[in-house]
Structure formats: C-alpha cells, structure tokens
Backbone as CSV, one residue per row, in Angstrom:
resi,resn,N_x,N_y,N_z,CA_x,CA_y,CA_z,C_x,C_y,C_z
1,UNK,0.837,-1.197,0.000,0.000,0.000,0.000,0.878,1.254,0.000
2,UNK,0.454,2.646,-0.370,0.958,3.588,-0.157,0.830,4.436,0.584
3,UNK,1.716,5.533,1.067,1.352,5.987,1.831,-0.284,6.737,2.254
4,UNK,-1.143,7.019,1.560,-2.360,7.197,1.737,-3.375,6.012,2.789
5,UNK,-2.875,5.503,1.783,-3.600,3.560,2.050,-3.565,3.428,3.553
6,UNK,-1.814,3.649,3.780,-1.281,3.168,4.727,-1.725,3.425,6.128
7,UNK,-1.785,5.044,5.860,-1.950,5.792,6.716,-3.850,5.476,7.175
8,UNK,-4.481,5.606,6.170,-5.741,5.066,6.740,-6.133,3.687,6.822
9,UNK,-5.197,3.039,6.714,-5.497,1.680,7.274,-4.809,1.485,8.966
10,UNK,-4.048,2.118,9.194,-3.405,2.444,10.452,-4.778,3.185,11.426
11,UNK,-5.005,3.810,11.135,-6.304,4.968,11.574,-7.375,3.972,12.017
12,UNK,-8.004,2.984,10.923,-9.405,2.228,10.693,-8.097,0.805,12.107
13,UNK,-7.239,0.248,12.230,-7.022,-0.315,13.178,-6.530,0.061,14.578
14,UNK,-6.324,1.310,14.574,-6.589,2.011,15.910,-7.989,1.935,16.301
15,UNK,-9.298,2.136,15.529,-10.691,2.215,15.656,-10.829,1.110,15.761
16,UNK,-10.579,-0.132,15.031,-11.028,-1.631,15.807,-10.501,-1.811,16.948
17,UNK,-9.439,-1.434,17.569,-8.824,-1.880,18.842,-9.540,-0.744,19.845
18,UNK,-10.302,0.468,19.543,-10.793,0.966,20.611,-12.654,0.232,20.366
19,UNK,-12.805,-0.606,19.686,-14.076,-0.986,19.792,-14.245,-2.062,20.457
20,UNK,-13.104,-3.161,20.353,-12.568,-4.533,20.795,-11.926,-4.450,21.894
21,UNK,-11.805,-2.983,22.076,-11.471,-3.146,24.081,-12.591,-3.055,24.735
22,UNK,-13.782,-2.689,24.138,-14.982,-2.732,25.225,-15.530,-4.463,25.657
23,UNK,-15.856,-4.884,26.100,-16.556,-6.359,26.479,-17.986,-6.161,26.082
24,UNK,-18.268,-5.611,25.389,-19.904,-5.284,25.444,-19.601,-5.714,23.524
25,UNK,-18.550,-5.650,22.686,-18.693,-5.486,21.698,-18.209,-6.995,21.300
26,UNK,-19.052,-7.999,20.555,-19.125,-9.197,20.345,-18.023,-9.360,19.060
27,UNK,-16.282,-9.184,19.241,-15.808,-9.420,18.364,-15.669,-11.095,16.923
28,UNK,-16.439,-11.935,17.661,-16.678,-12.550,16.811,-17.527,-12.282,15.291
29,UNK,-18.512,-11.893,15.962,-19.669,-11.352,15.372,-19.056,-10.450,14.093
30,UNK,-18.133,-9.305,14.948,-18.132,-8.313,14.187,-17.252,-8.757,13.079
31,UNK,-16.237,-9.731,13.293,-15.160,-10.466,12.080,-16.108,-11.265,10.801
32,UNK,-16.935,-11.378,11.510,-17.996,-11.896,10.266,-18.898,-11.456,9.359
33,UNK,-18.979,-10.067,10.325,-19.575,-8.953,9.629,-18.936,-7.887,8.366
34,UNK,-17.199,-7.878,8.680,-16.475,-7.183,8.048,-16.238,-8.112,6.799
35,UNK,-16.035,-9.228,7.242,-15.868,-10.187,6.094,-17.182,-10.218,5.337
36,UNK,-18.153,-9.885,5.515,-19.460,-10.167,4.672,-19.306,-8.723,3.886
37,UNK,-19.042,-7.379,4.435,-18.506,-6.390,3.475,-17.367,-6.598,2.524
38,UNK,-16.385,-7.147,2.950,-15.109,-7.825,1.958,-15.587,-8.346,0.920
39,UNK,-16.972,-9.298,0.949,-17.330,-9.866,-0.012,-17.830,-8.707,-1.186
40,UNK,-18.732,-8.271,0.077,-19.312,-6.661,-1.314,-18.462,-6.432,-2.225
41,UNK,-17.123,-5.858,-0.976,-16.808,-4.655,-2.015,-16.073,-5.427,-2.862
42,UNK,-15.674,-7.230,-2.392,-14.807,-6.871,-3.501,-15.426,-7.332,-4.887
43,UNK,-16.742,-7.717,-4.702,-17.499,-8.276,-5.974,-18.463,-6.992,-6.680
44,UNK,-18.731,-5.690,-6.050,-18.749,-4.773,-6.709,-18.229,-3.402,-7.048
45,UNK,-17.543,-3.365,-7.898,-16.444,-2.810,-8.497,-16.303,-1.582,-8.500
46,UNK,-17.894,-1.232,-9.185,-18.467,0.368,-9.487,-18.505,0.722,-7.891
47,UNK,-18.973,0.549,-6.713,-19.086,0.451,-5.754,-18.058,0.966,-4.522
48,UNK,-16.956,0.003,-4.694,-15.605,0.569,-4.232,-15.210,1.445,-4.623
49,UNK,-15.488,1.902,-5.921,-14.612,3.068,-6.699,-15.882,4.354,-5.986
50,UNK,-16.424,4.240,-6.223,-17.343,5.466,-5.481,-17.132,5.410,-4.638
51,UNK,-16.988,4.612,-3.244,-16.166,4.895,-1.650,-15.017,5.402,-1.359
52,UNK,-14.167,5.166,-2.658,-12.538,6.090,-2.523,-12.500,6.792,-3.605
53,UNK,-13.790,7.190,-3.970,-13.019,8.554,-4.905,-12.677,9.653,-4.499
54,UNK,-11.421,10.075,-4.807,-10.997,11.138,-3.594,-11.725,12.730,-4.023
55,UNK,-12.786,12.761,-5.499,-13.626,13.717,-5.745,-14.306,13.939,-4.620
56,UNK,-14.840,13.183,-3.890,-16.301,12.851,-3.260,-16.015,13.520,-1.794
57,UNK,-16.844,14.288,-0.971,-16.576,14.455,0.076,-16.404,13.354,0.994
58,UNK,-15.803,13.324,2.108,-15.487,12.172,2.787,-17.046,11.552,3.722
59,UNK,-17.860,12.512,3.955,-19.151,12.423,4.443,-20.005,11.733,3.860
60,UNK,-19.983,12.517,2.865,-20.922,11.770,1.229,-21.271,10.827,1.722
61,UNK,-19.592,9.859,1.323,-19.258,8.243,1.030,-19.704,7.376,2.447
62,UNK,-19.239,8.273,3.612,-19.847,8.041,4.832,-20.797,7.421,4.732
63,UNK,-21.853,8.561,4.462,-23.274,8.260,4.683,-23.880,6.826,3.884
64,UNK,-23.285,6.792,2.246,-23.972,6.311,1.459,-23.351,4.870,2.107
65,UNK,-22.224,4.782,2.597,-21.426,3.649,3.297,-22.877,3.304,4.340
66,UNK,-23.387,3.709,5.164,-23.838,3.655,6.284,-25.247,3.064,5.950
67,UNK,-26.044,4.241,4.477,-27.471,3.489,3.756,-27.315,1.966,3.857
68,UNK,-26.205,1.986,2.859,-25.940,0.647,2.358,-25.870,-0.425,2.968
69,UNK,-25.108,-0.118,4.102,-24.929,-1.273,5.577,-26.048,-1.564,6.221
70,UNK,-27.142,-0.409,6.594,-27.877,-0.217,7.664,-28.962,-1.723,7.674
71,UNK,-28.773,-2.468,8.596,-29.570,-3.472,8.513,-28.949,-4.860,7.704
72,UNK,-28.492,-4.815,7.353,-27.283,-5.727,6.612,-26.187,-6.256,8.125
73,UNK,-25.480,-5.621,8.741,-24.562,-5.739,9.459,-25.262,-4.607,10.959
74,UNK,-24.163,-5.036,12.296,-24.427,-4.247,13.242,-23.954,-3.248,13.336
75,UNK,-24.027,-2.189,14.614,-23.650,-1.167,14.275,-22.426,-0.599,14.287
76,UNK,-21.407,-1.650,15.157,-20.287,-1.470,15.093,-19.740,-1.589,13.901
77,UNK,-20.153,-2.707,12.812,-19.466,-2.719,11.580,-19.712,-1.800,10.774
78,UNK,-20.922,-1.085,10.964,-21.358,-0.346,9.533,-20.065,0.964,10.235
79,UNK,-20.512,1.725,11.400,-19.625,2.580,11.718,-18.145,2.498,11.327
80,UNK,-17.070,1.397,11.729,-15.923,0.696,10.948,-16.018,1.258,9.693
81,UNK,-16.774,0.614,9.069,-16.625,1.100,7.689,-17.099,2.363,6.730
82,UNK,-17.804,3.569,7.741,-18.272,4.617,7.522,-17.105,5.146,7.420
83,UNK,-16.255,4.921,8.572,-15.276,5.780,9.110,-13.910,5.269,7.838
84,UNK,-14.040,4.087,8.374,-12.734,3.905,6.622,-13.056,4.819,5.279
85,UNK,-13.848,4.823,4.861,-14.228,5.448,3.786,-14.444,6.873,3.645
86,UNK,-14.520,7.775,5.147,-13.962,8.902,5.232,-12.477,9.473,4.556
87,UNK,-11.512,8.393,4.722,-10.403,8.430,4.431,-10.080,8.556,3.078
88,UNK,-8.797,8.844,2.657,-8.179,9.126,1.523,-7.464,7.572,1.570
89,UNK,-7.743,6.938,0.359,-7.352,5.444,-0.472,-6.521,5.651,-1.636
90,UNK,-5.506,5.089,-1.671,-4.402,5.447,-2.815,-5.164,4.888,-4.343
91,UNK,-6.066,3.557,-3.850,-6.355,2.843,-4.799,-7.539,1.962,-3.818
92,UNK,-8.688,2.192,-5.324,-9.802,1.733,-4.647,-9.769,0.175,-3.855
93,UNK,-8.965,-0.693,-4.281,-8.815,-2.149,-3.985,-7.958,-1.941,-1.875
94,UNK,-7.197,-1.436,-2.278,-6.641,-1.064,-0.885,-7.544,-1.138,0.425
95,UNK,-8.922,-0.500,0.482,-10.496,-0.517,0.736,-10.569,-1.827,1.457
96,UNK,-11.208,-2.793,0.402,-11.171,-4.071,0.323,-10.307,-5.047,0.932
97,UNK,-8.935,-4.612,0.736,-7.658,-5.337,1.490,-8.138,-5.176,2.976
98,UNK,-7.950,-3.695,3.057,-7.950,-3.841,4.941,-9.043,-4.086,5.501
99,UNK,-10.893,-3.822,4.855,-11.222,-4.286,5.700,-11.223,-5.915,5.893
100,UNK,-10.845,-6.789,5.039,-10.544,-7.723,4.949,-9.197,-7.929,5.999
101,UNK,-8.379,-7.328,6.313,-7.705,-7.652,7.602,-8.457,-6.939,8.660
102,UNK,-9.226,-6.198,8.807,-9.713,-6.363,10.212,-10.630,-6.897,10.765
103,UNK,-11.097,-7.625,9.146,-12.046,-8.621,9.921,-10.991,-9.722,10.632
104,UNK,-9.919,-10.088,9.808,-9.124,-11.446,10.466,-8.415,-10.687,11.983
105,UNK,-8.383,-9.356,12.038,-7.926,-9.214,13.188,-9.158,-9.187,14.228
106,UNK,-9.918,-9.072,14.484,-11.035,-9.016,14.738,-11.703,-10.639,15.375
107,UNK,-11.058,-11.095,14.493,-11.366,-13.164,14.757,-10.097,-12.856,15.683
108,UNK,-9.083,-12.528,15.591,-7.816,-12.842,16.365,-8.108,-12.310,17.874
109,UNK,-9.053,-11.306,17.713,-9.364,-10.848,19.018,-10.039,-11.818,20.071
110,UNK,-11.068,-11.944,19.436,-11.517,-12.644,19.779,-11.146,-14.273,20.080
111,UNK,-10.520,-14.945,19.813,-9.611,-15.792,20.080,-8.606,-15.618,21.260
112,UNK,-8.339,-14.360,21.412,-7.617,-13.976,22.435,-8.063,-14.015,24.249
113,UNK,-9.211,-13.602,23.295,-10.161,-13.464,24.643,-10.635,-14.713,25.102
114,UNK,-10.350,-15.545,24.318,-10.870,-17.044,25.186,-9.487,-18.048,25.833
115,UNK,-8.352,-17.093,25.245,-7.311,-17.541,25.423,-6.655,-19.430,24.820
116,UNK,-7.334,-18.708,23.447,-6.744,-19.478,22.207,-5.898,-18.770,21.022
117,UNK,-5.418,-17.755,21.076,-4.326,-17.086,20.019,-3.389,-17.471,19.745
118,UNK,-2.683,-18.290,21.000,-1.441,-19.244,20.976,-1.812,-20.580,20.038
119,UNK,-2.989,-21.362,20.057,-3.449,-22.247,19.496,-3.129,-21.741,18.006
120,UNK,-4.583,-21.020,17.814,-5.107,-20.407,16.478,-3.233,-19.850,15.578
121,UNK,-2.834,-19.323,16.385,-1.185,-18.879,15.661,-0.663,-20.346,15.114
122,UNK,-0.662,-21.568,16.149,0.148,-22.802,15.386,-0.575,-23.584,14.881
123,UNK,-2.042,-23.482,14.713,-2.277,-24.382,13.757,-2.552,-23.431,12.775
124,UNK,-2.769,-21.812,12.419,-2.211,-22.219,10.768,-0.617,-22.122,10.349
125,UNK,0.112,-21.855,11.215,1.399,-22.583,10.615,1.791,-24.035,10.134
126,UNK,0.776,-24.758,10.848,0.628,-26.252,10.620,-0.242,-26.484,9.239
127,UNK,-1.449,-25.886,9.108,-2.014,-26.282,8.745,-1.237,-25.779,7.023
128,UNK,-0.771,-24.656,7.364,0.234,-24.293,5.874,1.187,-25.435,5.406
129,UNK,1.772,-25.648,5.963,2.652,-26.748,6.292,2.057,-27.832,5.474
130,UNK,0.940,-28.139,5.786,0.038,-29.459,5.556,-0.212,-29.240,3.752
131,UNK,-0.977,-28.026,3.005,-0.982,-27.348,2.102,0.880,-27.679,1.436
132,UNK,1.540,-27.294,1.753,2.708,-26.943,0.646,3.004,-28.410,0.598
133,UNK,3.052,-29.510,1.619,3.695,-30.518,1.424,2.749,-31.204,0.566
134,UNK,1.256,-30.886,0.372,0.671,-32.090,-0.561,-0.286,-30.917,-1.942
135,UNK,0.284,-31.336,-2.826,0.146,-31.073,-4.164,-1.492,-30.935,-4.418
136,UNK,-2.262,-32.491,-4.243,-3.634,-32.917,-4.012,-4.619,-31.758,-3.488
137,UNK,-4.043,-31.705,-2.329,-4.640,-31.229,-1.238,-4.837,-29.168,-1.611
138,UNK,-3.615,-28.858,-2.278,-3.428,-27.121,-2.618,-4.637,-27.344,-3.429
139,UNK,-4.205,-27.984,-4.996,-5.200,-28.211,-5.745,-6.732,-28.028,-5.646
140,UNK,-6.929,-29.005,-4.637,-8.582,-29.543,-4.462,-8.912,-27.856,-4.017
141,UNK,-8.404,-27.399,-2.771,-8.367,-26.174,-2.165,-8.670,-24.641,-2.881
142,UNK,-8.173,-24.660,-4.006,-7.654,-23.643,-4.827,-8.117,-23.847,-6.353
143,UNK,-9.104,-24.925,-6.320,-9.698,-25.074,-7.957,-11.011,-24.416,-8.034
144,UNK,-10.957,-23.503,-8.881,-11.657,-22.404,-9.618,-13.395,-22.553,-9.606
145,UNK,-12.766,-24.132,-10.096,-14.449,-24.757,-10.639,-15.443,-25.400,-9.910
146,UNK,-14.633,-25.639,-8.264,-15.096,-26.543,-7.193,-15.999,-25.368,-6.822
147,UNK,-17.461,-25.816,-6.286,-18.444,-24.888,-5.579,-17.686,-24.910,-4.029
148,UNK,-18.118,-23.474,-3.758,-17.746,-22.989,-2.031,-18.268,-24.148,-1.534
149,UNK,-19.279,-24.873,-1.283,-19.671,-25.848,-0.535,-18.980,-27.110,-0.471
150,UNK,-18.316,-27.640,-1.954,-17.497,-28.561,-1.796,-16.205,-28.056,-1.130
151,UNK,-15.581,-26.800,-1.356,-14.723,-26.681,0.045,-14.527,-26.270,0.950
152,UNK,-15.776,-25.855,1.447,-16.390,-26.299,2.643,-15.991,-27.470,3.696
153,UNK,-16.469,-28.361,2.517,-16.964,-29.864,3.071,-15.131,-30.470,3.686
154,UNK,-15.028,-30.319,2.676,-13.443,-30.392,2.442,-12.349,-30.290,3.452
155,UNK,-12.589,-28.516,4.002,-12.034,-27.937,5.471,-12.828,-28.764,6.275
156,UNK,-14.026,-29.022,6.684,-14.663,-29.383,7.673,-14.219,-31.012,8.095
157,UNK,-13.950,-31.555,6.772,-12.912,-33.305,7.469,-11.485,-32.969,7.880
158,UNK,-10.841,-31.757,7.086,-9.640,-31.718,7.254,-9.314,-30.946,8.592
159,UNK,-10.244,-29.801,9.122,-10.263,-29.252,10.523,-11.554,-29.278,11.516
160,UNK,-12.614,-29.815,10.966,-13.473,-30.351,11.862,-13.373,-30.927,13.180
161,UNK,-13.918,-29.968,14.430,-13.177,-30.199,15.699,-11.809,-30.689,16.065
162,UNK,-11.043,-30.656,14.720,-9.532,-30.803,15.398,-8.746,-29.249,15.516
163,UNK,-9.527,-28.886,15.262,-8.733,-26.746,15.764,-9.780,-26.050,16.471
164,UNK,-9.367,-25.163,16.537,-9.917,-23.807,17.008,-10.745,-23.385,16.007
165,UNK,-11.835,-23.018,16.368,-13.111,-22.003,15.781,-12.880,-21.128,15.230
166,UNK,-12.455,-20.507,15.534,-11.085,-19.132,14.868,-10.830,-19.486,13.778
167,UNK,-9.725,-20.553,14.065,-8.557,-20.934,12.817,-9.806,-21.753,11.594
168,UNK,-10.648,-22.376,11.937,-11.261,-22.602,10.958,-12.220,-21.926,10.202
169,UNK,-12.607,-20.731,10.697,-13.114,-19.545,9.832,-12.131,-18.437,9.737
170,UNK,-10.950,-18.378,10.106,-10.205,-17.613,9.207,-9.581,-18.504,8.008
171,UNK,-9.315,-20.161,8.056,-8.766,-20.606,6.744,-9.991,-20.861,5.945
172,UNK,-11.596,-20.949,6.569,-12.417,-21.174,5.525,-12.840,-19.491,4.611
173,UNK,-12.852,-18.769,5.222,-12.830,-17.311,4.487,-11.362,-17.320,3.437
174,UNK,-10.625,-17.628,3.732,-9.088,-17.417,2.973,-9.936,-18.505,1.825
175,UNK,-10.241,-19.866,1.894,-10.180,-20.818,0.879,-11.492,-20.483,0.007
176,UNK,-12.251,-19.776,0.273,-13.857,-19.331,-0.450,-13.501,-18.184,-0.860
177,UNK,-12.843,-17.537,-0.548,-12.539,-15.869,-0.583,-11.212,-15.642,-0.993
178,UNK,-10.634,-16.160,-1.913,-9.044,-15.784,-2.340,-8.950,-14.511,-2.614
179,UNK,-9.598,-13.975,-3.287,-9.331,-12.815,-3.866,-7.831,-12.804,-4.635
180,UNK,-7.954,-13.577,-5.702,-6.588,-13.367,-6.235,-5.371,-13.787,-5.306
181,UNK,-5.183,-14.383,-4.357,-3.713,-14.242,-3.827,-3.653,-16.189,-3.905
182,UNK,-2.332,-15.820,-3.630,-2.161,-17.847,-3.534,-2.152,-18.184,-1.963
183,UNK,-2.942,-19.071,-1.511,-3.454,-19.638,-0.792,-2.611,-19.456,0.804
184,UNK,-0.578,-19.879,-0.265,0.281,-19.925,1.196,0.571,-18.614,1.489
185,UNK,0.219,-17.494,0.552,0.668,-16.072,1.040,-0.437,-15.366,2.302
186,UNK,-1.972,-16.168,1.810,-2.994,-15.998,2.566,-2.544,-16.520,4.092
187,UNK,-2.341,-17.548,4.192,-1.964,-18.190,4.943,-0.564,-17.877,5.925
188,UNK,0.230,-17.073,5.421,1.079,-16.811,6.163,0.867,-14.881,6.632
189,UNK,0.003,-14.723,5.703,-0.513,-12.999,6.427,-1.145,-13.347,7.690
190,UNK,-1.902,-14.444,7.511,-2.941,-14.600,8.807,-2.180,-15.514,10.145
191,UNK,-1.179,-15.618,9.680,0.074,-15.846,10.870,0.845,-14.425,11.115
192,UNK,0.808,-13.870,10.510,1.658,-12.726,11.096,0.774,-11.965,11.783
193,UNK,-0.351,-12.079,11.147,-1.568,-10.265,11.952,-1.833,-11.139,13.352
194,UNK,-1.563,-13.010,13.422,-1.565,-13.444,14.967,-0.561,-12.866,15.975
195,UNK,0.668,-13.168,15.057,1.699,-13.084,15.755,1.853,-11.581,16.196
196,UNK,1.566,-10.550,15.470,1.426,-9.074,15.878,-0.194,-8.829,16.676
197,UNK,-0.489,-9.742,16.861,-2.035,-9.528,17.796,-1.086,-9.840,19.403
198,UNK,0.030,-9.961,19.404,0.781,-10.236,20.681,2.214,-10.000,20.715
199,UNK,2.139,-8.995,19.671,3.051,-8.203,20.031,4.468,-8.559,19.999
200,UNK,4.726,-9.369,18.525,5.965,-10.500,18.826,6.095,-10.668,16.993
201,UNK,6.893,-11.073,16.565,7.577,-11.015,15.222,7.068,-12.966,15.104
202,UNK,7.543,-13.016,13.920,7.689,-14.334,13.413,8.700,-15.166,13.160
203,UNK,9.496,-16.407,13.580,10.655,-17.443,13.251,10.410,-18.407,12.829
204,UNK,9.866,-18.515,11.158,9.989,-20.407,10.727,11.108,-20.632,11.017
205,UNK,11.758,-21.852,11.990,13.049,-22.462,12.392,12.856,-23.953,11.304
206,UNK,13.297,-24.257,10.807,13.682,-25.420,9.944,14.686,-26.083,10.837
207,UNK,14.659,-27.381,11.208,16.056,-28.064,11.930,16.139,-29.474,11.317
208,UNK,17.127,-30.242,11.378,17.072,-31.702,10.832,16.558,-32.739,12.429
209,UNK,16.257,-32.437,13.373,15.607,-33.089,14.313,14.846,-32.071,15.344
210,UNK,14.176,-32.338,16.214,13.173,-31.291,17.036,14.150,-30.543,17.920
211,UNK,13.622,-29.764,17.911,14.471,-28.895,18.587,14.299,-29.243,20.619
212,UNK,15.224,-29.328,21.242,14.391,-29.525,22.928,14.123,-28.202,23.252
213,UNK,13.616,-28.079,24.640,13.080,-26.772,25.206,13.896,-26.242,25.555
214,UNK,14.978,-26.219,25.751,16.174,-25.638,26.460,16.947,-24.440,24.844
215,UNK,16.764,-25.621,24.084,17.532,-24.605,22.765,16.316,-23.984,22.395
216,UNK,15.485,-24.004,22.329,13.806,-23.276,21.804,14.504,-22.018,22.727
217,UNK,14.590,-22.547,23.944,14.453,-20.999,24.670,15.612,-20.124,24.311
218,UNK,16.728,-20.964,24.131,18.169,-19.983,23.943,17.864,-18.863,22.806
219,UNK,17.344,-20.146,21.435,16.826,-19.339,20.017,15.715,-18.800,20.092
220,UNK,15.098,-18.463,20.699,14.261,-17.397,20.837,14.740,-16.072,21.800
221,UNK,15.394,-16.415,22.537,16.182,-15.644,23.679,17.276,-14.779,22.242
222,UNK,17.726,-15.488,21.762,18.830,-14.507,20.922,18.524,-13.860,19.458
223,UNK,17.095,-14.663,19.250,16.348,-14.049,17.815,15.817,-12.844,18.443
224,UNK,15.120,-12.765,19.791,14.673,-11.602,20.446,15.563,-10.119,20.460
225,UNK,16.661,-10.558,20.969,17.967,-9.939,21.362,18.614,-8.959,19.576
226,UNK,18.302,-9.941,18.571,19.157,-10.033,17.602,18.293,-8.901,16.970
227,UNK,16.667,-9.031,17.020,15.466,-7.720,16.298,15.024,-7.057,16.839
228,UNK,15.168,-6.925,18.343,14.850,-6.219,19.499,12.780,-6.124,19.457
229,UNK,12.596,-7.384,19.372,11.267,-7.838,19.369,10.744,-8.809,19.591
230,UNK,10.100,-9.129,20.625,9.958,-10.378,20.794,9.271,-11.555,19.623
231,UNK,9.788,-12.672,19.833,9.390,-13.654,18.351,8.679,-14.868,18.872
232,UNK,7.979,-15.020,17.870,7.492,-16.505,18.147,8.256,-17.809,17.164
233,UNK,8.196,-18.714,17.799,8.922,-19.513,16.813,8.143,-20.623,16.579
234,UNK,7.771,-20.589,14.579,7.008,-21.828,13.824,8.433,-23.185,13.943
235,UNK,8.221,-24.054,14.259,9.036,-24.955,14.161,8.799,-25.953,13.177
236,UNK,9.664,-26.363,12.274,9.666,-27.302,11.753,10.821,-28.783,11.571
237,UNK,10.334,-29.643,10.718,11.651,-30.680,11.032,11.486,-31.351,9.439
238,UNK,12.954,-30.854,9.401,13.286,-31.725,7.660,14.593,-32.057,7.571
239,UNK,14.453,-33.918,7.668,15.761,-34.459,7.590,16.829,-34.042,6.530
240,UNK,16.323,-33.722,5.076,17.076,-32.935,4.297,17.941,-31.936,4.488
241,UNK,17.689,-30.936,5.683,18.578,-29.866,6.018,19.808,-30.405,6.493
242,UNK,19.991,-31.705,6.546,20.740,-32.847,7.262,21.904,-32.188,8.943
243,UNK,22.165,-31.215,9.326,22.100,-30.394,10.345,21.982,-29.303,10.694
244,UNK,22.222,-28.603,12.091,21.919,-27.252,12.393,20.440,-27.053,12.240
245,UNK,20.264,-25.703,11.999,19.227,-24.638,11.923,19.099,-24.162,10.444
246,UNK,17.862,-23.380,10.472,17.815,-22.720,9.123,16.266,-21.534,9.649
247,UNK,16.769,-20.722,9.769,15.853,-19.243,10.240,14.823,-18.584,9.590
248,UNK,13.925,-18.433,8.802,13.384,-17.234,8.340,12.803,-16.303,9.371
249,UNK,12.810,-14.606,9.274,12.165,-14.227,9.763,11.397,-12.843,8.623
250,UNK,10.224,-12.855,8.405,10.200,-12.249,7.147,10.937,-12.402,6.176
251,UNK,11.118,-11.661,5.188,11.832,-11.873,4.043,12.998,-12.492,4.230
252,UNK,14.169,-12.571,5.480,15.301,-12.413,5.500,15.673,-13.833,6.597
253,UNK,16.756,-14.864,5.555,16.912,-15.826,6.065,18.333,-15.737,7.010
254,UNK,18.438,-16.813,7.672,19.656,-16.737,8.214,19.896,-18.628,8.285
255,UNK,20.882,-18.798,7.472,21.220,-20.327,7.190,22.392,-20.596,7.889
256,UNK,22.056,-22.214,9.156,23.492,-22.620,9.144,23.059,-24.221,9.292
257,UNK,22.603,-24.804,8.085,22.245,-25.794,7.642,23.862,-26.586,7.453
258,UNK,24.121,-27.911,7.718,25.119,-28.355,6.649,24.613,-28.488,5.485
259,UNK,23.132,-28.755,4.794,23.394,-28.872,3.339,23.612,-27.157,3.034
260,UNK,23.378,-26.459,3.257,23.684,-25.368,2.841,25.078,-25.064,3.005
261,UNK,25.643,-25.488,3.831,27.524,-25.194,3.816,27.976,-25.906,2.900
262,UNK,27.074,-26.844,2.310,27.872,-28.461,1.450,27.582,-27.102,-0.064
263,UNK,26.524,-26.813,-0.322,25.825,-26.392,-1.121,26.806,-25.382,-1.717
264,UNK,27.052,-23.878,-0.618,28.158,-22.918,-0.674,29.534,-23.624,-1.292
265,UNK,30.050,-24.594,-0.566,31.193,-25.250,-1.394,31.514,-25.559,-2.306
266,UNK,30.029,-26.355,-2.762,29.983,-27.008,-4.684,30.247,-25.602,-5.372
267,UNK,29.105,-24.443,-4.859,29.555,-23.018,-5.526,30.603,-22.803,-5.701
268,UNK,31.792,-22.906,-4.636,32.699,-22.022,-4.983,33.581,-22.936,-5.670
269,UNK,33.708,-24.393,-5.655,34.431,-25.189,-6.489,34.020,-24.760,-7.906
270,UNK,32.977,-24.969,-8.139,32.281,-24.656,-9.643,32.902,-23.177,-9.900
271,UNK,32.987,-22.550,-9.166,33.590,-20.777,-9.904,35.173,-20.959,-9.776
C-alpha cells in the first residue's frame, strides 16, 4: 500500500482496537460482519470506486457507506466502515484489502479473549505446512471450478473439531474468498496479523531433528535480542537440512544448515 492507504489503514485499526477493548462489543460477530462487506466490495467494483473517490466528500461516502450497511450488518461494523471510507485510499482495492484484515484481526481478538491465540497462531502454521507438502490437497483447495460448498466440506474433514473455531473460519474465508492471492501467502498474512495480535515477530526455524526446550528458549532468547522484538517460533523438522538450523524471519533468512555449507562449497568449487 501507499502511503495514503497506509496511513488510513493504520487509523481504521486504531478504531477496531478501541471498539474490541470494550466487552460489550461481540468481536466474533463483528469479524464476520467485516468479512461479509469484503465480499461486497470486492465483488462490486463500481461500488468501491465510489467509496474512494478522492472527488467525493469524505461524508458523502460516509453516509452512502452507512445506507448501504444499515440493517445488513451491526452497528459497530457499519460505523468501521463509515469511518474507513472517510479516508483518503491510494487505490480503490486497498479498501477491500484492509477491511478484509480487520475482519481477520477481529477473529484474532476474539480468540484472544478465550485464550486461544497461541493455538489459532500454530495451527495455521501447521495447517500451511500441511498445504505446501501435498500437491492434491493445494489443488482440491484452490480449484476455480469446485463450488464454495465442496470446500467447505473439504475444510470441515480436514479441521473439523480438530482446531480452534477461529482458525477454521479464518482458513475457511481465505479458501472461499481468495481474492486473487495464492493460498500460502494468505496463509502466512494470517500468521503474522496473529503473531502481531501479541506483540511478537515471526521465526519459521527449519532443523534436521526437534528442537528440545532448552535450545527453543536460547533461540528465541537470541532471535529476540538479535530484532529487538519479541518472536514466536514456527518450528519445523526436515531431515534434508541434514544439520543445524535454518531461520526465516520475514523476508530475511539466516542459514546454518550443513546442506547449505555443502551447497556454498559445490559453488565455490564450480567458480
């Protein structure tokens, strides 16, 4: 996003977090509500573009935001989204993006509050996990032609009472609701807006055996130290890395794999 975007998407999640600190305001509810606008806007086109045209007074769009909602959604959501649309949008789609993250932040809240966020954070790292390793499974997930109900059905054997309530309507909104993105990028946004629902960064750790609790704590103790933020760490285990560690944290890896030292070597023999 740009700075416009940015700036009022910053604004519209200061306003969910002063609505989601009251106890009176049913953040489940309301994540389902924002997501049922996500659907609007992003299936009508003419629509969005009239909410961020930056011609339009910011009231206008308000109001006509507010017609449109009234009775459709409660009142916390329609307000949410009165108030977004006050704002200046770099690009009408931008709209669409965030309230589409505050509905998933919004589920995260709520998750919090039952004191499942820790859950809901590792199983969709797991459940991503589950996705990249089987071909079948992305496929079935991500085919064009399958009705929402068949994957539906689909999530419901594959996370049916084995997760959190949460995690299975934030991956069933991601798998009905792509909106253009690929499935594991979906999937790893909605691990990070967890992991920043507590105030802590992200560590896929890759190792060639499990890591014990003693080194969990050191490597998290010095990934902390190293970004001056506290991290959570996705763990994984792949005999291929054949030893050590292997880090991501956002974009930026940090490798001390032996196949990767074996790997560096063939390089520099070959040059």
């Amino acid at each position: 996003m740009n700075g416009a975007s940015r700036e009022a998407l910053a604004a519209a999640r200061e306003r969910l977090d002063a609505l989601t600190d009251s106890t009176s305001v049913d953040a489940g509810k309301l994540a389902e509500e924002l997501a049922a606008v996500t659907a609007l806007l992003d299936r009508e086109v003419s629509l969005r573009r009239v909410l961020t045209d930056p011609a339009q007074p910011g009231e206008a769009k308000a109001e006509l935001a507010g017609r449109l909602l009234r009775g459709q959604v409660g009142g916390p959501a329609a307000d949410l989204v009165s108030g977004m649309v006050r704002s200046r949008w770099s690009q009408p789609r931008d709209l669409v993006d965030s309230v589409e993250e505050l509905s998933a932040l919004a589920e995260l809240t709520a998750a919090q509050r039952t004191g499942a966020l820790d859950d809901v954070e590792d199983e969709l790292f797991r459940f991503g996990r589950i996705v990249e390793s089987s071909t079948g499974l992305r496929a079935a997930l991500t085919d064009r032609s399958a009705t929402v109900s068949a994957k539906t059905a689909l999530l419901n054997q594959l996370l049916g009472g084995r997760a959190e309530p949460a995690t299975e309507r934030l991956v069933a909104r991601l798998v009905t609701q792509p909106r253009g993105r690929s499935l594991e990028s979906g999937l790893q946004t909605l691990s990070r807006l967890a992991a920043a629902r507590r105030d802590r960064m992200v560590a896929v750790v890759t190792s060639a055996v499990p890591l014990t609790d003693a080194q969990k704590r050191r490597l998290g103790a010095a990934l902390a130290k190293l970004y001056g933020h506290p991290m959570h760490l996705n763990l994984d285990v792949d005999p291929e890395v054949l030893g050590g560690i292997s880090v991501r944290v956002g974009d930026e890896i940090i490798n001390g794999t032996v196949a990767d030292r074996l790997a560096e070597a063939e390089r520099r023999l070959a040059g």
